[in-house]
N, C-alpha and C positions, 0 to 999 in steps of 0.2 A: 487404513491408509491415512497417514497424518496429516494435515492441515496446518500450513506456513503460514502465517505470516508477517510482511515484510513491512516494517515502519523505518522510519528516519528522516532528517533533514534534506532541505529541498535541496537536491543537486548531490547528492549523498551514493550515489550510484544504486540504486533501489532496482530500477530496471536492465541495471548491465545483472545484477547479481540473480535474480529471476530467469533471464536470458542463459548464463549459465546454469541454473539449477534446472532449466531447461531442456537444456544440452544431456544431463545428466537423466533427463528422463520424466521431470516431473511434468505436471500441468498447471500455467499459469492463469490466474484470472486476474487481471488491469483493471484494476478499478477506474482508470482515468478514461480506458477505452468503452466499458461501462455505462459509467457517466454521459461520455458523449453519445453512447444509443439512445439513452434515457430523453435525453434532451430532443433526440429527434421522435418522439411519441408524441403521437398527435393531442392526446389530453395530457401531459405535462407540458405540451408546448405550450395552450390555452391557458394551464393555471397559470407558466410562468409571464404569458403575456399581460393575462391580469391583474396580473401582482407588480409588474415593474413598468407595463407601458409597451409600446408596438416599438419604441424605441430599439428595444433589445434584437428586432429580429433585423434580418439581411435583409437587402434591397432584391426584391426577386431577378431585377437584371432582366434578360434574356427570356429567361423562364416562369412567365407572370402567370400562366396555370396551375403553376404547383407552391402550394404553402411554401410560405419565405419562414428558413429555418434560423433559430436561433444564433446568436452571434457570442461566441465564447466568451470572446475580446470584452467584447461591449458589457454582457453580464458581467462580467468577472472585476470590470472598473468600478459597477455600482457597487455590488456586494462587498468587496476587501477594503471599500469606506464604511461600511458602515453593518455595527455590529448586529443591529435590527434584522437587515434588510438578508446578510448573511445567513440568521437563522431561518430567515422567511425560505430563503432557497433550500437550504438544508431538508426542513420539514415537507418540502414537495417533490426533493428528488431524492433523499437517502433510502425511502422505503421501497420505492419500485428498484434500487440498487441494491438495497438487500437481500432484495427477492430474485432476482438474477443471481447473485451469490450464491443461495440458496438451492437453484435448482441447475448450478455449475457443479457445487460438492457435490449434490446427491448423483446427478449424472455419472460423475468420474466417479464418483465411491462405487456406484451400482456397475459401469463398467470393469474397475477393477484391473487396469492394465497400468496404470501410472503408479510410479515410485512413492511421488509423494502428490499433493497439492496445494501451490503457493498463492496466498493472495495477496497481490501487491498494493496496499492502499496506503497512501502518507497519512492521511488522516483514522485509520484504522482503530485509534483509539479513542478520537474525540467522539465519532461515531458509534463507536459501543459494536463494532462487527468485531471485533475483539475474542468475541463470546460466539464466533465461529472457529475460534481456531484451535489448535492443541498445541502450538508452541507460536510465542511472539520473538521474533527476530530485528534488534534493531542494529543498522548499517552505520555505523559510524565513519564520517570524515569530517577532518577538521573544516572550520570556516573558509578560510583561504581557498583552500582547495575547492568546496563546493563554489564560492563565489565567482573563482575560475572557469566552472565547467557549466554554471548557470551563464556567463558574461560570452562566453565561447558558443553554445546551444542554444541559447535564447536571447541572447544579448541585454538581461538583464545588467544594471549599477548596482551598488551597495544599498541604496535606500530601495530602489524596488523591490532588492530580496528581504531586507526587513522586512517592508509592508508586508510582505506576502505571510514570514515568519510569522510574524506580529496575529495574524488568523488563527495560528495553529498551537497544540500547546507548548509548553519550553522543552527543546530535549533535553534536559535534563531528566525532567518528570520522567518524557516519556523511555529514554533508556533505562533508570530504575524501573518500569514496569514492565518491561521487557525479559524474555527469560536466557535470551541469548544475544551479546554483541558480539558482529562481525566487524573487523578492520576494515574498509577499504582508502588509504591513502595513496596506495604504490601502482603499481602499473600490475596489467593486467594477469601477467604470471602470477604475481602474489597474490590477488585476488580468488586467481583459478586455487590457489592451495587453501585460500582460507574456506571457499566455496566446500572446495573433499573435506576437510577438515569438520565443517557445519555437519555433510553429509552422514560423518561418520559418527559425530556424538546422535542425529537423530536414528541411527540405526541402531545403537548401544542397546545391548541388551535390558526391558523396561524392570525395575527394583521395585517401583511400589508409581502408583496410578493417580494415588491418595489426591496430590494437589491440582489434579485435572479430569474433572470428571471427563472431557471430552475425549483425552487420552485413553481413558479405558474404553470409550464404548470402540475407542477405531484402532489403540495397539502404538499410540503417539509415545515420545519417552519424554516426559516434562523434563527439563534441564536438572530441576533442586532433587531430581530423582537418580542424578548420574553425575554429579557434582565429584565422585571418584575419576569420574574420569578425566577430568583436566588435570589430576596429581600425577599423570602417567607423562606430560608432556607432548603426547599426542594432537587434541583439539586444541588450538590457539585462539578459538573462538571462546569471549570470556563471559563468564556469568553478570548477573548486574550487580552494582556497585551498592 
């Protein structure tokens, strides 16, 4: 069973595209969803209160019996100032995220009923979960358009999604390290085709394994392993650049 996963630009449609591979049968894991259980563990809560200050957590409100849980918002304002402080988070919540990961694939691999398995993480490669997957998928849309759907969904401005940019690495990087780009600029039909399209090159018959061990041990087809098949006109989903 292969292993997706989903990189790109913030607002890039990463989650509609999951959502549909979904539909199609696979099993998604959110890294963002992830993330936010992490945070509600009681000893990640304590490191991270040690590390930033009582600042970080909610006002219990109402509910002054039960641990006042971390504040998204509020972490999220110190960290993406400040490159330190950023790493400090990193190092206290990627590895318990990895480990959730880790025993999502084994789960679904061991069950065995899912098409494929998609991990949707933006940051998938600065993190190095990379080296869970058998193929990297990155989602392309232009600037404009993402800025629209961040401005629209979140009500982010142009500098806010810098900042935000500014944390992660350049796509550029990260779509050359990628093994497949999919379009998403147009409305959701075209999507749905580029989607069957992905579908259909990761089903292609596998040619050789060579450049992904992962691939071999689960049956994945690396892209540089079926690079014939975008001469057919078929997959519209393109190699990297």
């Amino acid at each position: 069973m292969p292993v997706v996963g989903l990189i790109g630009g913030i607002g890039s449609g990463k989650s509609q595209v999951a959502s549909l591979l979904s539909e199609q049968g696979a099993v998604v894991v959110d890294a963002d969803s992830v993330g936010h259980q992490v945070l509600e563990e009681p000893r990640i809560r304590q490191r991270l209160r040690d590390r930033f200050g009582p600042g970080i957590l909610r006002d219990p409100g109402t509910m002054p019996a039960e641990p006042p849980r971390v504040d998204r918002r509020k972490l999220a304002s110190l960290v993406f100032q400040d490159a330190e402080a950023l790493r400090d988070l990193e190092s206290i919540v990627h590895p318990e995220m990895r480990r959730r990961f880790e025993e999502a694939i084994d789960r679904e691999s061991r069950r065995g009923t899912a098409r494929l398995i998609v991990l949707d993480a933006a940051i998938l490669l600065e993190a190095g979960w990379n080296d869970l997957c058998d193929l990297v998928v990155f989602v392309d849309s232009p600037r404009a358009v993402r800025l629209e759907r961040v401005a629209r969904s979140r009500g982010w401005d142009e500098p806010t999604l810098s900042a935000r940019e500014a944390a992660q690495w350049d796509l550029e990087r990260k779509r050359a390290l990628a093994d497949l780009t999919l379009k998403n600029a147009g409305d959701l039909a075209e999507l749905r085709l580029e989607v069957d399209r992905l579908l259909e090159v990761i089903g292609s018959p596998r040619e050789s394994a060579s450049e992904s061990p992962a691939a071999a041990r689960c049956g994945a087809v690396p892209w540089r392993a079926n690079q014939a098949a975008s001469s057919t006109g078929r997959p519209s989903a393109e190699p990297p650049r």
